[in-house]
VODRENKOL-634932 format. One record per atom (N, C-alpha, C): residue number from 0; atom name; x, y, z. Coordinates in nm, 3 decimals. Layout:
+-----+----+---------+---------+---------+
!   k !  a !       u !       v !       w !
+-----+----+---------+---------+---------+
! NUM ! CA !       X !       Y !       Z !
...
+-----+----+---------+---------+---------+
# end
This chain:
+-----+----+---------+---------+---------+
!   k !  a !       u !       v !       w !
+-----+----+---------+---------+---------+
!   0 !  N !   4.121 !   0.169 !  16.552 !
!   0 ! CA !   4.090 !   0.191 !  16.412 !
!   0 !  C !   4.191 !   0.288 !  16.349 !
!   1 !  N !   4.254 !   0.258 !  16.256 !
!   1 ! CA !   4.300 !   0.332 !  16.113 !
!   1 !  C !   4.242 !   0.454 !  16.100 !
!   2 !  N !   4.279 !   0.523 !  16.104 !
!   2 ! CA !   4.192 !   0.674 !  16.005 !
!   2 !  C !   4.257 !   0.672 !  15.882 !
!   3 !  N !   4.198 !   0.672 !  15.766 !
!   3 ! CA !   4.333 !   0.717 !  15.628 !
!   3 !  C !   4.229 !   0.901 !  15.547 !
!   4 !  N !   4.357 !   0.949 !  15.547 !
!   4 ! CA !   4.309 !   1.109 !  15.498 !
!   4 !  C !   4.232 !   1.049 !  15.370 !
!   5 !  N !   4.162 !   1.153 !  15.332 !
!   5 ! CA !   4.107 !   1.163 !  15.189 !
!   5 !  C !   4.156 !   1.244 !  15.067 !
!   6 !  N !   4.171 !   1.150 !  14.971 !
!   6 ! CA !   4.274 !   1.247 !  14.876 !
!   6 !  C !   4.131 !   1.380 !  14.843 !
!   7 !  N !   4.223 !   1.489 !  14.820 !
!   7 ! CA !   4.077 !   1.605 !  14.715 !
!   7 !  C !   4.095 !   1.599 !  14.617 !
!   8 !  N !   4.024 !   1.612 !  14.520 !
!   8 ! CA !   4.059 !   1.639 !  14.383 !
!   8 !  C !   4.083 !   1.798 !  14.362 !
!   9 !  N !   4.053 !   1.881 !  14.413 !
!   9 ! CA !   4.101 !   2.019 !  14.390 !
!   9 !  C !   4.188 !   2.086 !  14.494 !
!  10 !  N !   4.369 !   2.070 !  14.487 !
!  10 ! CA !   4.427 !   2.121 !  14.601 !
!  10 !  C !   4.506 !   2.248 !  14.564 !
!  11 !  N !   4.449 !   2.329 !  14.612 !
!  11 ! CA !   4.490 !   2.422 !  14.575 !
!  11 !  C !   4.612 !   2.453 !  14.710 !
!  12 !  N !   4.715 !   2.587 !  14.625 !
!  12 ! CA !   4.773 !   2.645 !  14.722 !
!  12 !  C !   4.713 !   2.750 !  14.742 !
!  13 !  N !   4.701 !   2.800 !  14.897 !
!  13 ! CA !   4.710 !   2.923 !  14.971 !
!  13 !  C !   4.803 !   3.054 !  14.869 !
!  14 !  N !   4.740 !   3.144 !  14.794 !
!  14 ! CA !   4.825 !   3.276 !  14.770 !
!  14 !  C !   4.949 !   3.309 !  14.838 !
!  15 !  N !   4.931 !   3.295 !  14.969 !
!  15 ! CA !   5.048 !   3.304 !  15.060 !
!  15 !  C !   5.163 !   3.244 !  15.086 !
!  16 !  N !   5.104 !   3.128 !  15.038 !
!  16 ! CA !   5.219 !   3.031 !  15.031 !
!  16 !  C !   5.294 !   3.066 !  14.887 !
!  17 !  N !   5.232 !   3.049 !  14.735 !
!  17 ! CA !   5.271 !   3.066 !  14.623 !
!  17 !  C !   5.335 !   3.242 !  14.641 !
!  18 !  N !   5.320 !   3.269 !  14.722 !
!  18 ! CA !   5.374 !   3.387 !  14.692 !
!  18 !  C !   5.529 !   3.388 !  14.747 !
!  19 !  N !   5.546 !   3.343 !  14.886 !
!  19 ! CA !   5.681 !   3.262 !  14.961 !
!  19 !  C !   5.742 !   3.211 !  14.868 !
!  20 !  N !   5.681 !   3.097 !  14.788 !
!  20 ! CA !   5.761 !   3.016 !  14.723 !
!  20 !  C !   5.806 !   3.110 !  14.585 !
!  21 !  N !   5.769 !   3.186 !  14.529 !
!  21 ! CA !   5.862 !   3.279 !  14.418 !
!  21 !  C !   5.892 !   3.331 !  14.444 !
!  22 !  N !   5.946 !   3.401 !  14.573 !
!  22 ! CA !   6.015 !   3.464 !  14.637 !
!  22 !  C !   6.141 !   3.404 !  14.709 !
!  23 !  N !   6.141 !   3.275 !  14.727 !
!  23 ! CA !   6.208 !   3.186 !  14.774 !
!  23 !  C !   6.382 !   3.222 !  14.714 !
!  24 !  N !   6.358 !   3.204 !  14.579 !
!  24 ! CA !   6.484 !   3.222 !  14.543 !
!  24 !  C !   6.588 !   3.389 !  14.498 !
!  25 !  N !   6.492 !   3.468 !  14.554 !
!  25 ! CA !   6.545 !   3.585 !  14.558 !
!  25 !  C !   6.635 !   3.586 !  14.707 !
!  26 !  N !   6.737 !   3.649 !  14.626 !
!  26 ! CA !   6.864 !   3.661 !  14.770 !
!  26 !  C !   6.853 !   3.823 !  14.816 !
!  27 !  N !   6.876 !   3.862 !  14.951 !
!  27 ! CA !   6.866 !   3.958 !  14.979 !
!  27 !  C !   7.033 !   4.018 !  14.930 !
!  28 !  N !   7.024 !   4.156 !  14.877 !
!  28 ! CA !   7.114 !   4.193 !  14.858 !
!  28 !  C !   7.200 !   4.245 !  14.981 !
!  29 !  N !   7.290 !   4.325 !  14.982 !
!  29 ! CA !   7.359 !   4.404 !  15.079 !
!  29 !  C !   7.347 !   4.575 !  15.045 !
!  30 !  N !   7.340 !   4.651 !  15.106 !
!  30 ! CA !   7.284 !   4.788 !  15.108 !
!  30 !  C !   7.466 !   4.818 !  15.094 !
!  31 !  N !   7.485 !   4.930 !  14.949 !
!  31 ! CA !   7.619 !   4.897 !  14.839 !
!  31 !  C !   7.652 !   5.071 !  14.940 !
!  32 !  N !   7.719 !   5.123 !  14.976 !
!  32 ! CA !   7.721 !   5.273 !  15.028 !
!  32 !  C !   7.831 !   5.297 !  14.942 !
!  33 !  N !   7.827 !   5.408 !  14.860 !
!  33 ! CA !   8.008 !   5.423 !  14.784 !
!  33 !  C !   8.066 !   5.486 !  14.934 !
!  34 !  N !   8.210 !   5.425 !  14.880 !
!  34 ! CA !   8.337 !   5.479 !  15.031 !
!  34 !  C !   8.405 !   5.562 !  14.961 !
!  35 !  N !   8.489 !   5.608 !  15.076 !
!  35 ! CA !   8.602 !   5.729 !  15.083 !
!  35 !  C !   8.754 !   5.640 !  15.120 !
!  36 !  N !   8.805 !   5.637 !  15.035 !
!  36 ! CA !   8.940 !   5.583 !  15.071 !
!  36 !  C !   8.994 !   5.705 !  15.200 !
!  37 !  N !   9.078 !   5.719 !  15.286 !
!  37 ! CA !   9.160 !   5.776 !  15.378 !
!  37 !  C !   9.256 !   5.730 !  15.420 !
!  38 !  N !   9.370 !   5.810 !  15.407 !
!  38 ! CA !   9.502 !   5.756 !  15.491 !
!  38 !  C !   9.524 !   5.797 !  15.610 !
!  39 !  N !   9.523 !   5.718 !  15.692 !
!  39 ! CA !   9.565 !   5.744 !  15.860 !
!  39 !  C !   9.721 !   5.771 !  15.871 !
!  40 !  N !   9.826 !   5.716 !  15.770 !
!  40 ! CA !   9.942 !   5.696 !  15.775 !
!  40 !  C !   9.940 !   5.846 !  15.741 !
!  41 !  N !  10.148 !   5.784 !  15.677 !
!  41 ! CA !  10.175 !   5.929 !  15.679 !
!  41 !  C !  10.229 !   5.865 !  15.479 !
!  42 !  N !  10.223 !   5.984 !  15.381 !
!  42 ! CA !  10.265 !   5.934 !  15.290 !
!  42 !  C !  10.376 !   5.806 !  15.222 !
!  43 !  N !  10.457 !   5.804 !  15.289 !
!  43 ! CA !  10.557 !   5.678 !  15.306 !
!  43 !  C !  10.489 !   5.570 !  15.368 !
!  44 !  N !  10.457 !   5.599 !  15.483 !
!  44 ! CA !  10.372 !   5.425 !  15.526 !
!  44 !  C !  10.226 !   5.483 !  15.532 !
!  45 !  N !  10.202 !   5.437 !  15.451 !
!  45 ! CA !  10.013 !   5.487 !  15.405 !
!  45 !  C !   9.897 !   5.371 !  15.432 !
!  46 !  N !   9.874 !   5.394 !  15.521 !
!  46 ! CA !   9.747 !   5.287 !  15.635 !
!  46 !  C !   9.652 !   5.354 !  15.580 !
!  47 !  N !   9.573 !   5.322 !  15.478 !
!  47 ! CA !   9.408 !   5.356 !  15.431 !
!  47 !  C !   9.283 !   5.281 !  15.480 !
!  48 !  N !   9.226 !   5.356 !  15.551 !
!  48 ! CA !   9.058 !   5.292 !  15.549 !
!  48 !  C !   9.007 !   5.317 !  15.442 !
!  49 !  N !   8.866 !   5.252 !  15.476 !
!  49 ! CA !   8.744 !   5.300 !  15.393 !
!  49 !  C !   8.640 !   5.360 !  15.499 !
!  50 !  N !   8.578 !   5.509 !  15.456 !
!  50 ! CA !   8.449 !   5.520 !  15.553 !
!  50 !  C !   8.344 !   5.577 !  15.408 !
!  51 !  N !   8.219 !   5.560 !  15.447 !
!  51 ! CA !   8.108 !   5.608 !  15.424 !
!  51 !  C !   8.169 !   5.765 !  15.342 !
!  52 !  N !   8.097 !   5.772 !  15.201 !
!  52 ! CA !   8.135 !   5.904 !  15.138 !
!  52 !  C !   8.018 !   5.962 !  15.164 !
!  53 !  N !   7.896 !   5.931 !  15.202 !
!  53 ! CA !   7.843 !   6.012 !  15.203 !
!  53 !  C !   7.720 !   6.048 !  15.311 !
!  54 !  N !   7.865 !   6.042 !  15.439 !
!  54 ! CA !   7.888 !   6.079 !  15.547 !
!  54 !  C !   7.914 !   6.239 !  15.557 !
!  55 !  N !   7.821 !   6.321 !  15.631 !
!  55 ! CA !   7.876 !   6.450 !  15.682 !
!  55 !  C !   7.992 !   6.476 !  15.665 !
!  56 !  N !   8.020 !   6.616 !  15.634 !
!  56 ! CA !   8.152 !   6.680 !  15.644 !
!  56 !  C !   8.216 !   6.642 !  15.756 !
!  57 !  N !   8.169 !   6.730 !  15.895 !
!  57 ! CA !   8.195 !   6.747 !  16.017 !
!  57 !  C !   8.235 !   6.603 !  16.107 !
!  58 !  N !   8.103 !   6.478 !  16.032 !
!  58 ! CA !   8.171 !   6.369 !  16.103 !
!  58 !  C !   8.252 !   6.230 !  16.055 !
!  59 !  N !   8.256 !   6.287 !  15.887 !
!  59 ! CA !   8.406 !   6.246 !  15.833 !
!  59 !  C !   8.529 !   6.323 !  15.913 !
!  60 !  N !   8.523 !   6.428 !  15.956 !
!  60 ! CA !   8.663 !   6.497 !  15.976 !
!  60 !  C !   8.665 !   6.459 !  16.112 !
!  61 !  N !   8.577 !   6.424 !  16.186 !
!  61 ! CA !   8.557 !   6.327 !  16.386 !
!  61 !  C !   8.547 !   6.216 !  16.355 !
!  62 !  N !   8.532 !   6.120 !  16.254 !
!  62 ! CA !   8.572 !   6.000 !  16.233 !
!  62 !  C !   8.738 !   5.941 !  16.252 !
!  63 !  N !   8.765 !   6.074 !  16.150 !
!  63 ! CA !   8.926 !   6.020 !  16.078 !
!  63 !  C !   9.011 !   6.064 !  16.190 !
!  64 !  N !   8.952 !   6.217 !  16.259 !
!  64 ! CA !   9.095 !   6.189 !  16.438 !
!  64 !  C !   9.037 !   6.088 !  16.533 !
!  65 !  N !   8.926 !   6.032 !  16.499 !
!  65 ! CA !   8.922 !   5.958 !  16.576 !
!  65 !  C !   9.012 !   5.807 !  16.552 !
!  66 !  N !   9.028 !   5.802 !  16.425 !
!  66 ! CA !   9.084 !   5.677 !  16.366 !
!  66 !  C !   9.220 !   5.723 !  16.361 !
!  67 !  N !   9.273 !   5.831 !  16.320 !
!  67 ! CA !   9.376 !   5.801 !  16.339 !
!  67 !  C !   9.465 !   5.842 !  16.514 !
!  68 !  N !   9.360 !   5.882 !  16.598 !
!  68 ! CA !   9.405 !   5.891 !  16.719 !
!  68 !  C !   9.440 !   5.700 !  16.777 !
!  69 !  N !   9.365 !   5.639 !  16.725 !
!  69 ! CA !   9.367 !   5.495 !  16.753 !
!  69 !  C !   9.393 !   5.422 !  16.617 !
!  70 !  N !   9.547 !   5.468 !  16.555 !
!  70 ! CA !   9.526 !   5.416 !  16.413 !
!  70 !  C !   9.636 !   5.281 !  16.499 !
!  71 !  N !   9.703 !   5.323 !  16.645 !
!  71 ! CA !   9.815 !   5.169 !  16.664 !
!  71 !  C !   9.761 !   5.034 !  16.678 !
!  72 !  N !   9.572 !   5.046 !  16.708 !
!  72 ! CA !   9.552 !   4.986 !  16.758 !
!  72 !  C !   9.462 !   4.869 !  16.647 !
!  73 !  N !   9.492 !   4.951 !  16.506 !
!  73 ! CA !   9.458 !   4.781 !  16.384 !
!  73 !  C !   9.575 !   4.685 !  16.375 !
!  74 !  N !   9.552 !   4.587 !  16.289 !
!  74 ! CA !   9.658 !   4.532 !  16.245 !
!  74 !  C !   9.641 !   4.583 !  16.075 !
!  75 !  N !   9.762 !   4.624 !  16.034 !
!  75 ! CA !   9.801 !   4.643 !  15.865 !
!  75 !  C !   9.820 !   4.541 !  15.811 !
!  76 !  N !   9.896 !   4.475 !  15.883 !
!  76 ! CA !   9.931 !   4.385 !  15.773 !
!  76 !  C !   9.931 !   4.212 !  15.855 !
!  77 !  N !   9.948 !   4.110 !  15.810 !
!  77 ! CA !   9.944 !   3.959 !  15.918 !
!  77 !  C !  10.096 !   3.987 !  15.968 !
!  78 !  N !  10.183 !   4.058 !  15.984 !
!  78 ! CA !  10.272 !   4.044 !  16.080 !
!  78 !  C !  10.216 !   4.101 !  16.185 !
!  79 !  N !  10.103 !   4.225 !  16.205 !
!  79 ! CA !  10.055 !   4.276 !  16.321 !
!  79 !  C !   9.946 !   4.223 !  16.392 !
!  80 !  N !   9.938 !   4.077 !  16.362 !
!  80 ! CA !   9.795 !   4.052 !  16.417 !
!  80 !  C !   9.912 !   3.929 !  16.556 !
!  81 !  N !   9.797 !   3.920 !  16.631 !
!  81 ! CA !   9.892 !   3.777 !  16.703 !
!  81 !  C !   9.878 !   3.667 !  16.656 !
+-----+----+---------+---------+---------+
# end
């Protein structure tokens, strides 16, 4: 035997669901941090990052020897990449 569903006359949605669905088209943003430009270089060849401005004193200033203790090891520019 066949089973066939029964239409309802009152179908409601679940809150939960209507609530998903207007939410649906909201995009999650990205969490915006303002940066700190820095040069690892030296004024003539000037290699700038970006870090976090509002990052500690102490570990902006252990960031940047740390970056520029390992500044050989980015590529600057597409001639330094392989």
């Amino acid at each position: 035997p066949v089973f066939e569903a029964e239409e309802e006359d009152n179908e409601e949605i679940p809150d939960e669901i209507s609530r998903l669905l207007e939410h649906e088209g909201i995009a999650i943003q990205p969490h915006k941090e303002p940066l700190e430009v820095i040069n690892l270089g030296s004024e003539k060849d000037k290699k700038e990052a970006r870090i976090g401005a509002l990052l500690d004193t102490d570990v902006k200033r252990r960031l940047t020897e740390l970056l520029k203790e390992y500044v050989d090891v980015f590529a600057w520019s597409y001639q330094d990449m392989p």
